[in-house]
C-alpha positions in Angstrom: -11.6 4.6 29.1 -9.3 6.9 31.2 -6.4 4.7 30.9 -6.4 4.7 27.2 -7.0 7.7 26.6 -5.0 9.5 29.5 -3.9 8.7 32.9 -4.7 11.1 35.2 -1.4 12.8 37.2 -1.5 13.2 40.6 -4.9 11.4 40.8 -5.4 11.4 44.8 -3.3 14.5 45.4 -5.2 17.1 43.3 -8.4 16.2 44.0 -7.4 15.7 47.8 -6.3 19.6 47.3 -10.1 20.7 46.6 -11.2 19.8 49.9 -14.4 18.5 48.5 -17.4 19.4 50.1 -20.2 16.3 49.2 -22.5 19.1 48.1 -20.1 21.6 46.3 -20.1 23.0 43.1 -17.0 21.7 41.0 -15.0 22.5 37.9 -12.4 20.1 35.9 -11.4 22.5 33.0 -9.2 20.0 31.4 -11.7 16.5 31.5 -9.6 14.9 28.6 -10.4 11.3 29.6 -12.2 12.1 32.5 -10.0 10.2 35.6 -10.1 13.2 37.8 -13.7 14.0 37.5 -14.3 10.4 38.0 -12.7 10.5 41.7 -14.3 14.1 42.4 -18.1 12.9 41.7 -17.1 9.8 44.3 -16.2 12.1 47.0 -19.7 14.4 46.2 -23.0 13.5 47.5 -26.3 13.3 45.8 -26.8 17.0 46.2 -23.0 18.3 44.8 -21.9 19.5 41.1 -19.2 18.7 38.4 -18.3 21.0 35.1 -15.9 19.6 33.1 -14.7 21.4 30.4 -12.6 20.6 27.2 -12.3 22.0 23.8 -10.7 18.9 22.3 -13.8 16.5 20.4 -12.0 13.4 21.1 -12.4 14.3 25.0 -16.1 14.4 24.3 -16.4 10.5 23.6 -15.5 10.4 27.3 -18.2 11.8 29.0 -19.5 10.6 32.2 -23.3 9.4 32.3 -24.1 11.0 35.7 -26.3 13.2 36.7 -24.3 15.5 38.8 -22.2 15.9 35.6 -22.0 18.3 32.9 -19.7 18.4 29.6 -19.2 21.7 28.6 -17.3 21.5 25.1 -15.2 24.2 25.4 -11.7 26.1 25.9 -11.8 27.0 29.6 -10.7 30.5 28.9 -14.6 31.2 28.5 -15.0 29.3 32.3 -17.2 32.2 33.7 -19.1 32.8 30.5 -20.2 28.8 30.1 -20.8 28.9 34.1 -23.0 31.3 33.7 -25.0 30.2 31.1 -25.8 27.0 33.4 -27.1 29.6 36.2 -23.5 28.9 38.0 -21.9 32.5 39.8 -19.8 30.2 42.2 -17.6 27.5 42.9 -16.4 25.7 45.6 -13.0 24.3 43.8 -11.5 24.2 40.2 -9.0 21.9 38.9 -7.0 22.2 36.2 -4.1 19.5 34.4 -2.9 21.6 31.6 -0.6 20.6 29.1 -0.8 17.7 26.2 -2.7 14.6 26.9 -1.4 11.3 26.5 -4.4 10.9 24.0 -3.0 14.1 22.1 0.2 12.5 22.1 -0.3 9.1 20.8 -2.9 10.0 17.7 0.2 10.2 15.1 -1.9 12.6 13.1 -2.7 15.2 15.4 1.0 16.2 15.1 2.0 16.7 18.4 4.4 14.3 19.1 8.0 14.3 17.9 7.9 10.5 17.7 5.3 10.3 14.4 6.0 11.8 10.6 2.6 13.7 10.6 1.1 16.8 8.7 2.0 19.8 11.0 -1.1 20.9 12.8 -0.9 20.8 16.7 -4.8 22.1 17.8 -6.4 21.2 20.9 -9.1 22.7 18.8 -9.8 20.8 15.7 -12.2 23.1 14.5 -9.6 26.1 15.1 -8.6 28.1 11.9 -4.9 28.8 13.3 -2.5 25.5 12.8 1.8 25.0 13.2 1.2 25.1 9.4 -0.5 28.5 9.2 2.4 29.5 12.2 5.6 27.9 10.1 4.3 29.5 6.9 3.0 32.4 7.3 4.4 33.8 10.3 7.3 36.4 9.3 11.1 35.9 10.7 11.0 38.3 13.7 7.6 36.6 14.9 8.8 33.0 14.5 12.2 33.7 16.7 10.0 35.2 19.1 7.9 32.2 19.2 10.8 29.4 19.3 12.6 31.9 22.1 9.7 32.8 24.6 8.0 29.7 24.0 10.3 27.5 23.6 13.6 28.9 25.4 15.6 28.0 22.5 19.0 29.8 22.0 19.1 29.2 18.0 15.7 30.8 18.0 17.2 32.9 15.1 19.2 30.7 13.8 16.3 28.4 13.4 13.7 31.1 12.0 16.0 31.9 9.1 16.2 28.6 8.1 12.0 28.3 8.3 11.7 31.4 6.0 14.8 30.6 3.7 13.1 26.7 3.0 9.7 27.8 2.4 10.5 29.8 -0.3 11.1 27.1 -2.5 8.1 25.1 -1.0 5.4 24.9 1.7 6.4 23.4 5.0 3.6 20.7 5.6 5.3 17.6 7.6 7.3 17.6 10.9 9.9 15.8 8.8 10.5 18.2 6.6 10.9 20.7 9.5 13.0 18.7 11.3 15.1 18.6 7.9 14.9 22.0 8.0 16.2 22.9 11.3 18.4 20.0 11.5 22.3 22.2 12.0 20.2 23.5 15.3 19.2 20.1 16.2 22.6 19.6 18.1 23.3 15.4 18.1 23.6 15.0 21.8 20.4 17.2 22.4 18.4 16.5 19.7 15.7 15.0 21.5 15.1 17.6 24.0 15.7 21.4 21.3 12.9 19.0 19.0 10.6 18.6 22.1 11.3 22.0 22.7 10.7 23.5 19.4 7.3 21.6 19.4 6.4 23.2 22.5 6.9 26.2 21.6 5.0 25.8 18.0 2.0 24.3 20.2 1.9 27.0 22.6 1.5 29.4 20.3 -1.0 27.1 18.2 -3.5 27.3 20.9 -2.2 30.6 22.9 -1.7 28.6 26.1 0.0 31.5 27.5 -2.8 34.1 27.3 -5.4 31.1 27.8 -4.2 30.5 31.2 -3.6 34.3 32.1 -7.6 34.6 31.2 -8.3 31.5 33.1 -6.5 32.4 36.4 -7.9 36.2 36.4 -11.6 34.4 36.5 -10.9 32.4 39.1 -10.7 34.4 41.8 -14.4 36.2 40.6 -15.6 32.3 40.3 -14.7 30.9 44.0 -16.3 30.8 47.0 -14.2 31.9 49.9 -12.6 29.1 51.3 -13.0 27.8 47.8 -9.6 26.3 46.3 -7.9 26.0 42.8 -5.4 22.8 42.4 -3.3 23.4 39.7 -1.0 20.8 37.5 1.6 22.8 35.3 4.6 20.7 33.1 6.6 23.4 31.9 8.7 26.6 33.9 6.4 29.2 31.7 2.8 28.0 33.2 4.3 26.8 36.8 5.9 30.8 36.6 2.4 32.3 35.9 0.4 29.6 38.7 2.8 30.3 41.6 3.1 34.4 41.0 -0.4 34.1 40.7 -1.1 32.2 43.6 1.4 34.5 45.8 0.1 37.9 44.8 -3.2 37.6 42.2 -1.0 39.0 39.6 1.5 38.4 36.7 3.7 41.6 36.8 4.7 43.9 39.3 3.1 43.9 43.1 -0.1 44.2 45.2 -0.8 47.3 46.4 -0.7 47.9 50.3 -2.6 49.7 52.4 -1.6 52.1 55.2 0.0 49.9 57.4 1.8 48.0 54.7 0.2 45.2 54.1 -0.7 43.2 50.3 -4.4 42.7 50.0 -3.8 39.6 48.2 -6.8 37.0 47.1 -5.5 33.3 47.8 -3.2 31.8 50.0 -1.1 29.1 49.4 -2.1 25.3 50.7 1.2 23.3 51.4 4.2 23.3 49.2 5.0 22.4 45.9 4.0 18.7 45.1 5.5 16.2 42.8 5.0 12.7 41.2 6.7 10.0 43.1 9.2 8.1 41.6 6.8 5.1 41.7 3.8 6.7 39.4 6.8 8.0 37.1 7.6 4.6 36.9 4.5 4.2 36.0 3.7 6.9 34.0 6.3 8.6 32.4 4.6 11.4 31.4 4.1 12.0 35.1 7.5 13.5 35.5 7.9 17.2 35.0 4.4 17.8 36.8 3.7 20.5 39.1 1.3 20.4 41.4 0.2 23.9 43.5 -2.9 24.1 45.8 -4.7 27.6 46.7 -7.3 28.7 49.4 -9.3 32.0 48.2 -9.5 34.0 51.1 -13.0 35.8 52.3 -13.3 39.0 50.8 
């Protein structure tokens, strides 16, 4: 059902980067359509463990009929919590594909694709109270440029915000066609495309706090793994590669490590290899593939 509903990235790769042990403990915090838990469960014995989380109810149709599997049906901000509540303190490897999947992207009416006229919504969570209706609506001019210029990088950020709050005087925003309507003189003709995709982005993000999400997720890590235990990481846009790879170099987000009389960082991972990307032939393939980021970490013993 995987390659309906998703095609896993990096297949081989990110799992390779876990360094499965057959009788580990194991995490997939994005299972979408369940491809990469599929190939970690063939590499574990009779003895290991998979969690897969995902907050997303379509996702849950997928779930694998194994016994060394469990569906947690969840955002894996609350990883630790859920662990927990199975009896699970530690991990031997966590994986994580964040981002949109290709499922997400092709249901017209989930709204988060620039490609479909759909009711502006955007949630990962379907059973979340916060939409990109509630954000285009309600959100006041100062918050939306802040939105569409961390999020979403966008130069016209005010530009585009005053034209948000100016339209929705006269009526509610609902459809992505009407907002596109309304931001059209920012939607420059050459680059339309790409400010759209962006703008989308940075609505989504928002939608389901991605940012903050993946700030929580990272911080629990390193409680979660055993040493020697390893995170591999797929990011597809500069704002979560950013956050991955400082957090990977130096367990933080802002400022540095502190170091201890003779200098040196106490720091609690250390990188695996270097940054790894699709090949041209699964981009081919997969188009969606191509602005994936792949980074691989080793906790370190304590």
């Amino acid at each position: 059902m995987e390659n309906k509903y998703h095609i896993p990235v990096l297949l081989k790769e990110t799992v390779d980067g876990l360094n499965i042990k057959p009788d580990g403990v194991y995490v997939d915090v994005t299972f979408g359509g369940g491809g990469h838990s599929k190939e970690i469960l063939s590499r574990l014995g009779p003895n290991g463990k998979l969690f897969g989380f995902d907050q997303d109810q379509d996702a849950h149709k997928n779930a694998l009929q194994d016994d060394r599997f469990e569906l947690v049906p969840q955002n894996f901000r609350f990883i630790k919590r859920f662990l927990r509540f199975y009896g699970i303190k530690k991990v031997d490897g966590i994986l994580g594909d964040f981002g949109v999947s290709s499922h997400q992207f092709d249901v017209a009416d989930r709204g988060f694709s620039t490609r479909f006229e759909a009711d502006l919504d955007m949630r990962m969570d379907q059973t979340a109270n916060l939409s990109a209706y509630e954000v285009i609506n309600t959100y006041n001019e100062q918050s939306l440029k802040q939105v569409f210029l961390e999020y979403g990088e966008l130069r016209s950020a005010p530009k585009m915000a005053g034209l948000i709050i100016e339209a929705r005087k006269e009526e509610p925003i609902k459809t992505s066609s009407q907002l596109k309507e309304i931001i059209e003189p920012c939607l420059f003709k050459r680059k339309e495309h790409k400010i759209l995709a962006q703008v989308y982005q940075a609505i989504r993000i928002e939608v389901n706090q991605e940012i903050q999400v993946l700030k929580e997720f990272l911080l629990q890590t390193n409680e979660l793994l055993n040493p020697g235990g390893r995170i591999s990481l797929i990011s597809y846009h500069s704002l979560e590669d950013r956050l991955v790879k400082r957090f990977i170099r130096n367990g933080l987000f802002e400022g540095e490590p502190e170091k201890d009389l003779f200098g040196r960082m106490s720091v609690p991972f250390k990188k695996v290899g270097g940054l790894i990307v699709p090949s041209s032939q699964e981009i081919y393939l997969n188009s969606r593939a191509r602005s994936a980021k792949l980074r691989i970490a080793e906790k370190l013993a304590e």
